[in-house]
N, C-alpha and C positions, 0 to 999 in steps of 0.2 A: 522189870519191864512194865509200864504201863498197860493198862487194857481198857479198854472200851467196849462200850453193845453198839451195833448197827442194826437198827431195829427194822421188820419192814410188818406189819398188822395187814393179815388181810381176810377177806371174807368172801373171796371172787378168784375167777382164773386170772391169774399172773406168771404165766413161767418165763415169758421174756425178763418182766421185773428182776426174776429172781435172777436169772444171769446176767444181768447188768448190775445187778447189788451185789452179785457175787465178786466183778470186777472189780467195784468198789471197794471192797474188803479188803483184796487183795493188793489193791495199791497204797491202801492204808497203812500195809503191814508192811508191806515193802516199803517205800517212801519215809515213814517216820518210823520206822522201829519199834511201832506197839504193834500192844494182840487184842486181834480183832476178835469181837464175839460176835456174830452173824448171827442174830436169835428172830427168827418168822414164826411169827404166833398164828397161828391158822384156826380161824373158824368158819374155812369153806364146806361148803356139802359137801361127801364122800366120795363124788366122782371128783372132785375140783382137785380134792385133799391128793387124792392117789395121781393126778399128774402133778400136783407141786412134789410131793414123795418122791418122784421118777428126775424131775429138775435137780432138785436139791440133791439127791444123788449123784446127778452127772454134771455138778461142779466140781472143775478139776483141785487137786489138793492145792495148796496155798500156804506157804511158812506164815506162822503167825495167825491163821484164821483159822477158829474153831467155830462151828455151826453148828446150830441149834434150831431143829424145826419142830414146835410143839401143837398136837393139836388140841381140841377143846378137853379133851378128857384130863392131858398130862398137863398143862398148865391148870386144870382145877385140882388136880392130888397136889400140885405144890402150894396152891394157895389153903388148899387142908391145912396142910403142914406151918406154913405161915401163921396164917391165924389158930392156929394151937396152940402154937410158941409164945404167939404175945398176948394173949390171955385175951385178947379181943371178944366184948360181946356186945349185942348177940350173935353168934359164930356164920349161924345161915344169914343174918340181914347183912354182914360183911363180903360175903360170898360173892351174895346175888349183887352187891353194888359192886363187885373187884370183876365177875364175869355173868355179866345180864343176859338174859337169853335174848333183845333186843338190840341191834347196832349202840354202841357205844363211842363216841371217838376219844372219850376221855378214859373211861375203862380199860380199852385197849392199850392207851400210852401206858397208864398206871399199871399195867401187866407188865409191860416193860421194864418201868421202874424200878420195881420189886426183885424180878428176873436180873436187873443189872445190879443190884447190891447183893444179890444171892453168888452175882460172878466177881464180884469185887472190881466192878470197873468203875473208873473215874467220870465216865461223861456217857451219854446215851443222845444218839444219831439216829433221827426218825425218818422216813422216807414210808413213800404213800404206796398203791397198786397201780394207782392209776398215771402216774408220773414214768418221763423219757428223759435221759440225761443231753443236756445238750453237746454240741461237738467242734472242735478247733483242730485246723490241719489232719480232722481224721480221730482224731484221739478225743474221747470222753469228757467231758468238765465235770470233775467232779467235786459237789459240796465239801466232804471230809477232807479236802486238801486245807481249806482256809481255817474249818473249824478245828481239826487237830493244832494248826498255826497257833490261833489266840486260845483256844480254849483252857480255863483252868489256873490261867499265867496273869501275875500284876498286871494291870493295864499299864500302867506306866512304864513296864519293861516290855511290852510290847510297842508301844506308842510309835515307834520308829518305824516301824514296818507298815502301817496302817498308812492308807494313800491320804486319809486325813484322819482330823482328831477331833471330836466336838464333845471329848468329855465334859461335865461340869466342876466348877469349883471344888475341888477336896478330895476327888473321888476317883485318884490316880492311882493312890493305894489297895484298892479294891478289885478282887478276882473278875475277871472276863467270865460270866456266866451263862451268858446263852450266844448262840454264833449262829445264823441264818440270813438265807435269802431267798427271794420271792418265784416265782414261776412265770413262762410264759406259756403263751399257746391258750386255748379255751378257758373259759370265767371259771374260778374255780365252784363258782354255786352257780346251777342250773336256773338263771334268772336272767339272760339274753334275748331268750324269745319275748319276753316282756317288755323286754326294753327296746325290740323291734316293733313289736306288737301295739305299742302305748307309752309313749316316753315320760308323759304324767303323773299315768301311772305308777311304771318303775322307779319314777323320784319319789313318789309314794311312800311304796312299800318300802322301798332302803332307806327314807330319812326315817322311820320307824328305830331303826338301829341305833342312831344317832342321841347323842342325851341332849335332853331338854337345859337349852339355855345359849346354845350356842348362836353365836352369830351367824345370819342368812349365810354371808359370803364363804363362810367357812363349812356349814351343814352344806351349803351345793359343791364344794371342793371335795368331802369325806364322801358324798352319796357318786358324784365321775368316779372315785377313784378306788370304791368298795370291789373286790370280789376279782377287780381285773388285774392283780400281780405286776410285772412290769413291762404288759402288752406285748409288743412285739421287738420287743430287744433282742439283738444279736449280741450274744458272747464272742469279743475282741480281743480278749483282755484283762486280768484283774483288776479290782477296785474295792476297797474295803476302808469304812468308815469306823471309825471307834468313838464309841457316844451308846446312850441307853437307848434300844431299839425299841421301836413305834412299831407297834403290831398293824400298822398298815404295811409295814415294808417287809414281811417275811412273811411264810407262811409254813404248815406243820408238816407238810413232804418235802421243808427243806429246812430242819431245824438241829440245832444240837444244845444241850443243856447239861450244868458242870452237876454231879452228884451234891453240891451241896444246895443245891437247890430242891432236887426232885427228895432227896429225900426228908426234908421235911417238910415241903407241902406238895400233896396230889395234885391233880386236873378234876374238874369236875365230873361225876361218874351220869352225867344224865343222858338217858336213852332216847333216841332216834331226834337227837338236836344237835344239827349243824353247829360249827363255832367253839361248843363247848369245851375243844381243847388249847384254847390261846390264853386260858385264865393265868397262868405265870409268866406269858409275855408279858401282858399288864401290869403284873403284878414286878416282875423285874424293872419295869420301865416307870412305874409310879417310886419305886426305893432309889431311882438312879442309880440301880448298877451295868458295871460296863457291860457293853456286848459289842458284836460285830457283826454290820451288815456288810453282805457282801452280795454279788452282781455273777454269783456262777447259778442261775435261774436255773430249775428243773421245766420240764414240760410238759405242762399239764393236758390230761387229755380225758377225755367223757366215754367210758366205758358202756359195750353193746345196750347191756343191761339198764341205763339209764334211760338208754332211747327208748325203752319199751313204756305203753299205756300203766305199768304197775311200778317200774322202775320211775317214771316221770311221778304219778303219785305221791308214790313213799316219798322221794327228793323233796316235792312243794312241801308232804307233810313235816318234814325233820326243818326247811324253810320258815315255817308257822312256828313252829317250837323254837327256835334262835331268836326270831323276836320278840315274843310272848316272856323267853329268858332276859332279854337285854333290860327290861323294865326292871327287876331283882341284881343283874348282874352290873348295870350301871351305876344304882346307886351304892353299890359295893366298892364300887371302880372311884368313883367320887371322894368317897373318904380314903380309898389309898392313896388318890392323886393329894389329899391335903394333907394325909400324912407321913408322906415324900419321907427322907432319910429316919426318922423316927419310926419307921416300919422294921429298923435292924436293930440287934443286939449289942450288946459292945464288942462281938468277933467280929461284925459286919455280918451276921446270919440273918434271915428273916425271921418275924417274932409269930411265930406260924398258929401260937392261941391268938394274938390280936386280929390275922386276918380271919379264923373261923367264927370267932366275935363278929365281926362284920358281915361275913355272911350268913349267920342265924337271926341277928338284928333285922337282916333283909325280910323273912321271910312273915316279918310284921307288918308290912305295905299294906296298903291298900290295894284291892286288886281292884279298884275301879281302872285303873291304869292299863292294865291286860286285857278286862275286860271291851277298852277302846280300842285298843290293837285287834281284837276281834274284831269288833266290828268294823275296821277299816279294814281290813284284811278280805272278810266276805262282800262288803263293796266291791273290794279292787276286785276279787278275781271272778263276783258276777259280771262285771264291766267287761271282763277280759274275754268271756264267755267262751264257747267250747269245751273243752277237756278240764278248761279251768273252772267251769263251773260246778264240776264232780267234786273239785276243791272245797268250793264254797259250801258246798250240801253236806260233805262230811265236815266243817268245821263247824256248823248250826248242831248239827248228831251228836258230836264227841264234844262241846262247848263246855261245860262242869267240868268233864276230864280233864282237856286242856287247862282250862284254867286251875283247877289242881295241881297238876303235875309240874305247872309251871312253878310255884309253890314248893308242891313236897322235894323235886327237885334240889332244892337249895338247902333245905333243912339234912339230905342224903349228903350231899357233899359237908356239910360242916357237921352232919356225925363221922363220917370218915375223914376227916380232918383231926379229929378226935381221940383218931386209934390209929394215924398215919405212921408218926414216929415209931410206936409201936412194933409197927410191923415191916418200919424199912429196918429194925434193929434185928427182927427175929428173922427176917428173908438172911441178911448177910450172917447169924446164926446159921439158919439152914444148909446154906449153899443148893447147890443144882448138878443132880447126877445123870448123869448119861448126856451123850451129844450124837448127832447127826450130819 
């Protein structure tokens, strides 16, 4: 029997989550016949932790679904043990890039990752806290229906099923490797009020993201179409594309990805920066391998905690840091887009020394580049003034940091790139005792 992780990373109250991922599980295991691995990696505060504990308890049993809810302590004894195994050094700077005391969204996945070769599962199913499943005739839509479909399978022995087909030239042969689709309901980055606020502006700050050279009409098509998922779409319906998905069209609380991807190349481990974990969408989508977009949209929604004066903050700051990143992370993205299928092996695997090449290469830039994103940056949001100008005053404060970190960042990710394989061999050595 097949197994799978359903993953759900959180750092905040979710017990609804958790019982709507529970159901999800469950009809995983019902419907297709595999075993689900329910694994919620928790690092809420103590009170948070002990009613997920209370949740995760009063889900009811489930053939085929085994849970796993670990908190910061038990998921650091198996990352001991991990990096034990695979001789990894040095043992503490692997640690702290595997579990940062700082938000991570890349860390997180990668705990996953690890966690899912430890379970021997074939594919790992991400889902966010802050996401709602949407619903038809009463009944749930749930993502793992389409991705268990293609995942893992010839594209071209699924081809028939898919509402269309936009693979490329040659590459029918080739595994279905990642399967997602996008969200409605609230922008999934806290940058609306901006864009009520100053519409200028917010074309601003998003064509920031955007790499240098593109055409106007096309930088104003990527800056409308940034952050908002697929608006206000109502689920009618299936509909599933088969073609190499465009990480505009999916997003990571609603993604799934085959084991032969994750485990040879991570997600970048940088701390408190949005985005940071779409680096293998790109990187699937620059190899042209297949995937599936699909139209069962999660819905997204902006948790208490953001609305607050310190929650709004941290947001704009982990904002700062995504772009400050895209200057490093695009011209990484450049040379994967040029070197399209010669980025794989002769299995069709990805050649995971030449992409950590590429992103050590990065870390050679010039930072007069970031350095102008700063300063556009503290423009825009003295302009913007208010709360946003607290913004501006800590990014003059922390300017050397930032601009470091943006930096050291990259060089973090391509040493653990370094000692990945490593340690997705010594996780599936391991295995993972005790469940929940």
């Amino acid at each position: 029997m097949s197994r799978v992780c359903l993953t759900l990373p959180t750092h905040r109250a979710c017990t609804g989550t958790i019982a709507a991922i529970g159901e999800e599980a469950a009809y995983g295991a019902r419907q297709f016949g595999v075993e689900v691995h329910l694994l919620i990696l928790d690092s809420s505060p103590a009170p948070v932790l002990a009613e997920h504990r209370r949740a995760v308890a009063a889900l009811p049993p489930s053939p085929g679904v085994t849970l796993h809810h670990l908190d910061e302590d038990e998921q650091r004894a198996f990352l001991h043990e991990v990096i034990g195994r695979s001789g990894g050094a040095p043992r503490d700077r692997l640690l702290e890039l595997m579990l940062p005391s700082r938000v991570s969204y890349g860390a997180c996945t990668n705990r996953a990752f690890l966690i899912a070769q430890a379970l021997g599962c074939a594919s790992v199913h991400r889902r966010d806290s802050d996401s709602r499943y949407q619903h038809l005739a009463g009944e749930p839509v749930f993502p793992l229906h389409q991705e268990l479909t293609y995942l893992g399978h010839r594209a071209d022995d699924v081809r028939g099923s898919a509402t269309r087909s936009k693979l490329p030239p040659g590459t029918g042969g080739r595994r279905v490797t990642l399967a997602g689709g996008s969200f409605v309901g609230e922008m999934s980055v806290d940058v609306a009020e901006i864009r009520d606020l100053d519409p200028d502006t917010y074309r601003e700050l998003i064509g920031l993201s955007i790499p240098d050279g593109y055409p106007e009409i096309w930088r104003g098509h990527l800056i409308d179409e940034s952050f908002r998922g697929a608006g206000d779409t109502v689920f009618d319906g299936d509909r599933t594309t088969l073609a190499p998905v465009s990480p505009m069209r999916v997003d990571m609380c609603n993604i799934a990805l085959d084991h032969e991807v994750y485990r040879r190349v991570p997600l970048p481990p940088a701390t408190d920066t949005i985005g940071s974990d779409y680096f293998l969408i790109h990187l699937l989508h620059d190899a042209r391998m297949p995937g599936v977009q699909h139209n069962r949209h999660i819905v997204n929604f902006h948790t208490a905690e953001r609305r607050t004066d310190d929650g709004f903050l941290a947001y704009q700051l982990r904002f700062v840091k995504f772009l400050l990143s895209k200057a490093y992370l695009n011209a990484v993205y450049a040379r994967t887009a040029a070197a399209g299928d010669a980025l794989l092996d002769a299995e069709g695997h990805i050649r995971a020394g030449e992409i950590a090449g590429f992103v050590r290469d990065s870390t050679g830039l010039d930072r007069a580049s970031s350095a102008h994103r700063l300063d556009v940056l503290d423009d825009a949001y003295r302009r913007l003034g208010d709360r946003y100008k607290t913004v501006a005053d800590i990014l003059v404060e922390r300017r050397s940091r930032l601009l470091d970190e943006a930096r050291d960042d990259m060089a973090d990710f391509a040493l653990l790139m370094d000692h990945w394989e490593a340690l997705t061999r010594a996780s599936a050595e391991a295995g993972l005792a005790g469940t929940r």
